[in-house]
Backbone as JSON Lines, residues from 0, in Angstrom:
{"i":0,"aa":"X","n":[12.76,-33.96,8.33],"ca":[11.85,-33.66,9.41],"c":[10.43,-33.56,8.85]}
{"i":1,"aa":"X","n":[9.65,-34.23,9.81],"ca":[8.2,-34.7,8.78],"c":[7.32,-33.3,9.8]}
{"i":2,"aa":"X","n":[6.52,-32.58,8.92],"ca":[5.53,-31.75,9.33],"c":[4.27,-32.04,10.31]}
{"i":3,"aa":"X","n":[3.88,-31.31,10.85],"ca":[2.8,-32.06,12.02],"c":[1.18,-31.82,10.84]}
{"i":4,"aa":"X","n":[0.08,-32.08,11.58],"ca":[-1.1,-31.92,10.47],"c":[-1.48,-30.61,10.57]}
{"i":5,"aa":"X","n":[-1.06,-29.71,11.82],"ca":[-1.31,-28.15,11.95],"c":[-0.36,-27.38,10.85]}
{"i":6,"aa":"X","n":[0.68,-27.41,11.1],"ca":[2.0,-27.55,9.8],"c":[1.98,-27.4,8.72]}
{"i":7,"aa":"X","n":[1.89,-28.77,8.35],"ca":[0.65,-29.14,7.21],"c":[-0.21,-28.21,6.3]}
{"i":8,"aa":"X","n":[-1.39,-28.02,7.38],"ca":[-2.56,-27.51,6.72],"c":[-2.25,-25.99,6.78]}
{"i":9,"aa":"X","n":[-1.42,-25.17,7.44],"ca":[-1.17,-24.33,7.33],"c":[0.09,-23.76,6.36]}
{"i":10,"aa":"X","n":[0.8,-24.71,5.73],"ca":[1.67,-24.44,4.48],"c":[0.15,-24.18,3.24]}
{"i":11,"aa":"X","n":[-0.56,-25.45,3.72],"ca":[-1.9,-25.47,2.26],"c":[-2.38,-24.28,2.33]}
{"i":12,"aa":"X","n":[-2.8,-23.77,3.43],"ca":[-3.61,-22.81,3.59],"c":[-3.16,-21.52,3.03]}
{"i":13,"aa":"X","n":[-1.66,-21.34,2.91],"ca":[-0.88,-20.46,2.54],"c":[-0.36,-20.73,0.65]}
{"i":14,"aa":"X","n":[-0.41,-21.58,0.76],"ca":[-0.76,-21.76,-0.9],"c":[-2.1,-21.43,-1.57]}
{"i":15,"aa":"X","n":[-3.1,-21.85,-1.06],"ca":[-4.52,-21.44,-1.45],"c":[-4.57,-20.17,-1.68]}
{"i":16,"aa":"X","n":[-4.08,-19.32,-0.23],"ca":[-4.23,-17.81,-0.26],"c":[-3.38,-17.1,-1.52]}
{"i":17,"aa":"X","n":[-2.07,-17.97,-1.56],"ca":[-1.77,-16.95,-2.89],"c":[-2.43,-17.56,-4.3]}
{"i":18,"aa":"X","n":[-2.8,-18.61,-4.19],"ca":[-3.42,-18.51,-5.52],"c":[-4.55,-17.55,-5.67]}
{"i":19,"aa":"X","n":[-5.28,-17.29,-4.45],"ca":[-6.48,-16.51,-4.3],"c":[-5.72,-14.81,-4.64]}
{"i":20,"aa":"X","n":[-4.28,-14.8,-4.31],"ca":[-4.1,-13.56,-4.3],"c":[-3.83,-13.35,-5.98]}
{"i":21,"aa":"X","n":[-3.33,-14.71,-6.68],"ca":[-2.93,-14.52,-8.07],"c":[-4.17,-14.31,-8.57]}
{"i":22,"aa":"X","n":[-5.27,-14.93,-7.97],"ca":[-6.54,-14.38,-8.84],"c":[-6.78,-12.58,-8.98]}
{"i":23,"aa":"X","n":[-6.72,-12.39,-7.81],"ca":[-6.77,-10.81,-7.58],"c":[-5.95,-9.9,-8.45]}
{"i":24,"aa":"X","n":[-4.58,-10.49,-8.47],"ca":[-3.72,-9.61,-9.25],"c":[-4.33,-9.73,-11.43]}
{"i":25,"aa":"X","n":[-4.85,-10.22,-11.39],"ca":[-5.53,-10.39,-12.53],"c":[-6.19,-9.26,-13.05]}
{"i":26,"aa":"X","n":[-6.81,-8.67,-12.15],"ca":[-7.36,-7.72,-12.24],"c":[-6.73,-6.39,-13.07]}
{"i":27,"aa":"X","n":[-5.38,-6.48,-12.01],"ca":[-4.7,-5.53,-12.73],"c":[-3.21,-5.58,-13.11]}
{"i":28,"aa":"X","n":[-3.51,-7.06,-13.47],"ca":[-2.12,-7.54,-14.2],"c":[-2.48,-8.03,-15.68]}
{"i":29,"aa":"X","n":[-3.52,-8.24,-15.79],"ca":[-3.84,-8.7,-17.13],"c":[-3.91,-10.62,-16.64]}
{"i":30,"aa":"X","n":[-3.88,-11.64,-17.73],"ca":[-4.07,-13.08,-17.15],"c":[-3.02,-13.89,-16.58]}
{"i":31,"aa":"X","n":[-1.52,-12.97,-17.05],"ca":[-0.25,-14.02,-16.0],"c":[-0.37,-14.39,-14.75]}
{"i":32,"aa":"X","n":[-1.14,-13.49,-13.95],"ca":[-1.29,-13.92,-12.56],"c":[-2.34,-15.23,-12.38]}
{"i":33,"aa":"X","n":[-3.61,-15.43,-13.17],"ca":[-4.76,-15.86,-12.81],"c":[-3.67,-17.43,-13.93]}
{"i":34,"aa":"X","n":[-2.97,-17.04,-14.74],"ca":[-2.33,-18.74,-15.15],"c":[-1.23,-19.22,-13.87]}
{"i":35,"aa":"X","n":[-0.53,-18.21,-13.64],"ca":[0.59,-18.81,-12.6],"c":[-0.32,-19.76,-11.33]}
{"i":36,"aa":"X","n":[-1.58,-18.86,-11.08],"ca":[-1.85,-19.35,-9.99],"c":[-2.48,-20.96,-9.91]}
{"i":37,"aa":"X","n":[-3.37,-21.07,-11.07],"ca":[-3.42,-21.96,-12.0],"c":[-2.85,-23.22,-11.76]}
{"i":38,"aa":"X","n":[-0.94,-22.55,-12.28],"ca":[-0.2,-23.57,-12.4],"c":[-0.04,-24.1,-10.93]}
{"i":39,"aa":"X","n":[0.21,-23.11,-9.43],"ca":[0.6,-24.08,-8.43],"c":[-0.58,-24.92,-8.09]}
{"i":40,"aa":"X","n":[-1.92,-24.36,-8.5],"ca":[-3.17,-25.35,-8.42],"c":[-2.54,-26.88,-8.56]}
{"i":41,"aa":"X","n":[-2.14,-26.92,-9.96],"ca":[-1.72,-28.06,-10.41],"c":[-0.42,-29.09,-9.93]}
{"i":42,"aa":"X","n":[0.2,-28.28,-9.69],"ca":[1.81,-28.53,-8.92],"c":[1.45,-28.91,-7.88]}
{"i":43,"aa":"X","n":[0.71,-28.32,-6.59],"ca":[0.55,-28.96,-5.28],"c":[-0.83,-29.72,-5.49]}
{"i":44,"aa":"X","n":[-1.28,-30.09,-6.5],"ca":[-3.09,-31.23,-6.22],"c":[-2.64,-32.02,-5.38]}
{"i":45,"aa":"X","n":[-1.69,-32.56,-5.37],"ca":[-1.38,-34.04,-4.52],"c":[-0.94,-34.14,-3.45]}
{"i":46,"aa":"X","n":[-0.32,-32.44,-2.84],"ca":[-0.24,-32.33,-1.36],"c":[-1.69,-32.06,-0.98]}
{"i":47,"aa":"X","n":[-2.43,-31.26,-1.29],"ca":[-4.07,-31.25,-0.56],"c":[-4.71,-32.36,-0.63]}
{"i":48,"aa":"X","n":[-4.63,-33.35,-1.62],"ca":[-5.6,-34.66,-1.66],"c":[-5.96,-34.79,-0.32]}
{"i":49,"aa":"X","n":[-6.92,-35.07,-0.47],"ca":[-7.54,-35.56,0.85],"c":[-7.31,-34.75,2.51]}
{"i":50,"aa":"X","n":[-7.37,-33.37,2.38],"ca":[-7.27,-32.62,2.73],"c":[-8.72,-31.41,2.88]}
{"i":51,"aa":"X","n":[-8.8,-30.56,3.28],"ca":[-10.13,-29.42,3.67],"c":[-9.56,-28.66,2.53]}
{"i":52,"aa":"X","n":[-8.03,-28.4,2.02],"ca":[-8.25,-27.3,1.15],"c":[-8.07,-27.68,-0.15]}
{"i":53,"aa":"X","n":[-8.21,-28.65,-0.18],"ca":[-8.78,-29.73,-1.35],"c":[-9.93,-29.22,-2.3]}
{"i":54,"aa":"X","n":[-10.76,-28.62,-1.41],"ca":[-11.85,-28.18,-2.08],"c":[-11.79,-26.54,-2.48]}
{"i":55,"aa":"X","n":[-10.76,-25.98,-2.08],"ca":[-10.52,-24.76,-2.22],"c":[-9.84,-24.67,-3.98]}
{"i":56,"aa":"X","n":[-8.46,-25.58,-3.7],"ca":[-7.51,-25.85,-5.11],"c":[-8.89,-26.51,-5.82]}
{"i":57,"aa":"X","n":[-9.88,-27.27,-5.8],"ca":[-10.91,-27.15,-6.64],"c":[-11.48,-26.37,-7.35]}
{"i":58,"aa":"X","n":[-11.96,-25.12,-6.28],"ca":[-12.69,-24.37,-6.6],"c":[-12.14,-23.07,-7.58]}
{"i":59,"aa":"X","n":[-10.63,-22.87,-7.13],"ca":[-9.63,-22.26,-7.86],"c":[-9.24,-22.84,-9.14]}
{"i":60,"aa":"X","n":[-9.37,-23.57,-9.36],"ca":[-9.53,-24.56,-10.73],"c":[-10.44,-24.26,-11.67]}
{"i":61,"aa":"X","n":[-11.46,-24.18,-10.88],"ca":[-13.24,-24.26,-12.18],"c":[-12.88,-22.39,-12.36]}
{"i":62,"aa":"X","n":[-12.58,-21.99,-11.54],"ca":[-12.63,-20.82,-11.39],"c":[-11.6,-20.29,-12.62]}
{"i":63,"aa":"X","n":[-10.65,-20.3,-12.46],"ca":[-9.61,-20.22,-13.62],"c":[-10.31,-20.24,-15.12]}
{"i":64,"aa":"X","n":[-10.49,-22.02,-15.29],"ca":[-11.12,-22.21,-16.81],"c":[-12.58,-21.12,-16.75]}
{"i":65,"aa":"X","n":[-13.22,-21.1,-16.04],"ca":[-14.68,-20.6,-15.88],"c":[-13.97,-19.09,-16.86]}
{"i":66,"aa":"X","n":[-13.39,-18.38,-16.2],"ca":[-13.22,-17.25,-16.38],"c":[-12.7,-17.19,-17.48]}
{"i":67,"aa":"X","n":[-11.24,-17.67,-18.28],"ca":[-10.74,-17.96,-19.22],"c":[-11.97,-17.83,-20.38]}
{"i":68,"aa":"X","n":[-12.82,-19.02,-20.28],"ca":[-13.63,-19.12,-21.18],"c":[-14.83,-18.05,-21.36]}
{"i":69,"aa":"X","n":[-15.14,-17.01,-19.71],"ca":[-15.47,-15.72,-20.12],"c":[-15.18,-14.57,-21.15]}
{"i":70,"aa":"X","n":[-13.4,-14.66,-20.5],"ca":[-12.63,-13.47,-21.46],"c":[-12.78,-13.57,-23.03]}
{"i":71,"aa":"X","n":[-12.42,-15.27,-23.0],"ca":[-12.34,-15.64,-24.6],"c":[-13.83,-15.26,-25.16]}
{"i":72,"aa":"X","n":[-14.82,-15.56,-24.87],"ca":[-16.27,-15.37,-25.73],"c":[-15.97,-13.85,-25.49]}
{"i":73,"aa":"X","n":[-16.21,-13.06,-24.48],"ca":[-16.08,-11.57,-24.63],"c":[-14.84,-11.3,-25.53]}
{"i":74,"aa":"X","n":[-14.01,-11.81,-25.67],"ca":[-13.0,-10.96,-27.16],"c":[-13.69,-11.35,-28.38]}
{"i":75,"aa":"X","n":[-14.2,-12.75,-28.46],"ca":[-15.1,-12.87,-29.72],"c":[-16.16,-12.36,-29.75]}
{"i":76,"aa":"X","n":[-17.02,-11.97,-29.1],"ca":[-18.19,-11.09,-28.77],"c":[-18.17,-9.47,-29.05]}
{"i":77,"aa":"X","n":[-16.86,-8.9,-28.13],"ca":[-16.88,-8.1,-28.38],"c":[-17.31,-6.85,-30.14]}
{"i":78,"aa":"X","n":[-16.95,-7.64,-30.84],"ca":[-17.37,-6.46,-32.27],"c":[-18.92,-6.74,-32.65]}
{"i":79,"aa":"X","n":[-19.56,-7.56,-31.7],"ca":[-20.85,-7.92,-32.15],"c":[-21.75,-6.9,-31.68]}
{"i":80,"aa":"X","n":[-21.11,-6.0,-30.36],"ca":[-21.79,-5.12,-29.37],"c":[-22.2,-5.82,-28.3]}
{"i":81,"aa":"X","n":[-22.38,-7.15,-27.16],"ca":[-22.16,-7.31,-26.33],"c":[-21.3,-8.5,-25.71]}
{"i":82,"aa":"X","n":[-20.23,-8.19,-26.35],"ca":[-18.59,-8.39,-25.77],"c":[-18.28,-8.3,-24.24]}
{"i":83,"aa":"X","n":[-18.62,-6.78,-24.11],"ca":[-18.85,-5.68,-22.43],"c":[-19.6,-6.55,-21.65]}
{"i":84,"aa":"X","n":[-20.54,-7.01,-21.87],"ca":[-21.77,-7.43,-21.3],"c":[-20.85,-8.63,-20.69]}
{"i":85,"aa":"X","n":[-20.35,-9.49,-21.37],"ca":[-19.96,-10.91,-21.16],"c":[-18.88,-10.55,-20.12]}
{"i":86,"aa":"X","n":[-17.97,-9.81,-20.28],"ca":[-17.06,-9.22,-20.2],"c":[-17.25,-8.64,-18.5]}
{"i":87,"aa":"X","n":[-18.55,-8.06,-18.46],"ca":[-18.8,-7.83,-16.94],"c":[-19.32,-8.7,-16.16]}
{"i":88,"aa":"X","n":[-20.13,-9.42,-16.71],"ca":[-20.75,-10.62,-16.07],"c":[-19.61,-11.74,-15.51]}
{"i":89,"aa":"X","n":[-18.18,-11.74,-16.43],"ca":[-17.05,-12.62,-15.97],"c":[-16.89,-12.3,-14.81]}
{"i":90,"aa":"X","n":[-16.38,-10.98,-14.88],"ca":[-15.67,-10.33,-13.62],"c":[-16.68,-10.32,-12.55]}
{"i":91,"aa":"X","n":[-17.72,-10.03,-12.57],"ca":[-18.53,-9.54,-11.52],"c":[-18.75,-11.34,-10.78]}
{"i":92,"aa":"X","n":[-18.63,-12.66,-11.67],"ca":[-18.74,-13.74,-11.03],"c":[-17.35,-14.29,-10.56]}
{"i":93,"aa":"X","n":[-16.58,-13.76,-10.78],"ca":[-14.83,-13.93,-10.64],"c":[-14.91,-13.48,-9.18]}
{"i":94,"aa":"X","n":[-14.85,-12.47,-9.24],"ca":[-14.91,-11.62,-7.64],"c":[-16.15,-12.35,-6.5]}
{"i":95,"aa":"X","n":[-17.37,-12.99,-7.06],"ca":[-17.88,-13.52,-6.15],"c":[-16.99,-14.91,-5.54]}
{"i":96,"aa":"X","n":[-16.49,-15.66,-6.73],"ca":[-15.98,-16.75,-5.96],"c":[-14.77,-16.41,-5.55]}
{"i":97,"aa":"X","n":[-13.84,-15.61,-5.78],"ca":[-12.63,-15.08,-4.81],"c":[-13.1,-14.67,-3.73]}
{"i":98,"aa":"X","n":[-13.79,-13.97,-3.55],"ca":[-14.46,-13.49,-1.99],"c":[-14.8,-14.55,-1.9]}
{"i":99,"aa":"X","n":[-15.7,-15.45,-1.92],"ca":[-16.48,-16.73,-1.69],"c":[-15.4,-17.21,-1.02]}
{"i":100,"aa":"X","n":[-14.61,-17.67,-1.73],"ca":[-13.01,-18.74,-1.53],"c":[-12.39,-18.04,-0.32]}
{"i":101,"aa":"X","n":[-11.78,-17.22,-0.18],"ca":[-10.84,-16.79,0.47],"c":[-11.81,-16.28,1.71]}
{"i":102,"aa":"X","n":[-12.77,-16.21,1.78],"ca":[-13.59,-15.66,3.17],"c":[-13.37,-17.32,3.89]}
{"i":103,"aa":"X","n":[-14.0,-18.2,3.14],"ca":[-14.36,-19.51,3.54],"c":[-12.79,-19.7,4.26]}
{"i":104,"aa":"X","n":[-11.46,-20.03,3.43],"ca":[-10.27,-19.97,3.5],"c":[-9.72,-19.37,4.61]}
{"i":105,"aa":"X","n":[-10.08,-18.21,4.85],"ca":[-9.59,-17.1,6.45],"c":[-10.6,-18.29,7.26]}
{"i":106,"aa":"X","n":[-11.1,-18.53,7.36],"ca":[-12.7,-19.52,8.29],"c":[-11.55,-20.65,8.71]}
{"i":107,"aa":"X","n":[-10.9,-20.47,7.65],"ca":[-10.58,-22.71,8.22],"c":[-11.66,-23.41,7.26]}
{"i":108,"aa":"X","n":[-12.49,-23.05,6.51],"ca":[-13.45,-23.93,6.09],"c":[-13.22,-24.44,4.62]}
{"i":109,"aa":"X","n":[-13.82,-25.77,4.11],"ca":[-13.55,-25.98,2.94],"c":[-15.47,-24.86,2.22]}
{"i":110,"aa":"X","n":[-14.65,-24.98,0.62],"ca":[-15.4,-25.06,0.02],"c":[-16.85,-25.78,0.24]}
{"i":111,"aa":"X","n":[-18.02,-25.21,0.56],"ca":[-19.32,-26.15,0.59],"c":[-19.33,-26.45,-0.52]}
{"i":112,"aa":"X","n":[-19.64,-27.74,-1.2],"ca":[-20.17,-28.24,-2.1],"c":[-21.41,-28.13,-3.08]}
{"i":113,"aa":"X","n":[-22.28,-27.08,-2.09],"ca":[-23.71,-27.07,-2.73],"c":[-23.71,-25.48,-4.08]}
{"i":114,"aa":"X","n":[-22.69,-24.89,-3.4],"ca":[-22.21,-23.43,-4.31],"c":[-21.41,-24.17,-5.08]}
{"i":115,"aa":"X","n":[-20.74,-25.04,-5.48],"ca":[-19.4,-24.9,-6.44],"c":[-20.21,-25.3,-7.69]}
């Protein structure tokens, strides 16, 4: 039985959200959540292709490595004395594009292009 495009976009839409939610649990799970979520990024790319939440599993993407490569300089940073610094600046831009994402996401809307 083939899905309608309301169907559809509302299975995506429900994948997006939990990756948005695996971002969240990061917080206070440590990074298994922010890789799992990651991984269905990767697992469903080819059901959103060409799709509105196309640009979402995008944005959850840059978002992932973005941050990754925060934590990592803040653990190497850290014994230098501003480790913290890096370290807050991740998070504090982590949480903008999860809110960013998932506000847009509750909308129905893709990702604008001119923020990513």
């Amino acid at each position: 039985m083939e899905q309608t495009d309301n169907e559809k976009n509302s299975t995506l839409k429900k994948l997006a959200a939990t990756v948005y939610l695996c971002q969240v649990l990061t917080f206070m799970l440590a990074g298994l959540p922010l890789l799992i979520g990651v991984a269905i990024n990767f697992y469903k790319k080819n059901d959103v292709q060409g799709t509105w939440v196309e640009s979402h599993f995008n944005w959850q993407i840059k978002t992932t490595w973005v941050a990754l490569a925060g934590f990592a300089l803040a653990g190497f940073t850290f014994s230098m004395g501003f480790g913290i610094f890096v370290l807050a600046i991740t998070i504090v831009w982590m949480i903008y594009r999860i809110a960013v994402g998932w506000y847009a996401l509750t909308d129905g809307k893709p990702i604008d292009n001119r923020i990513n």
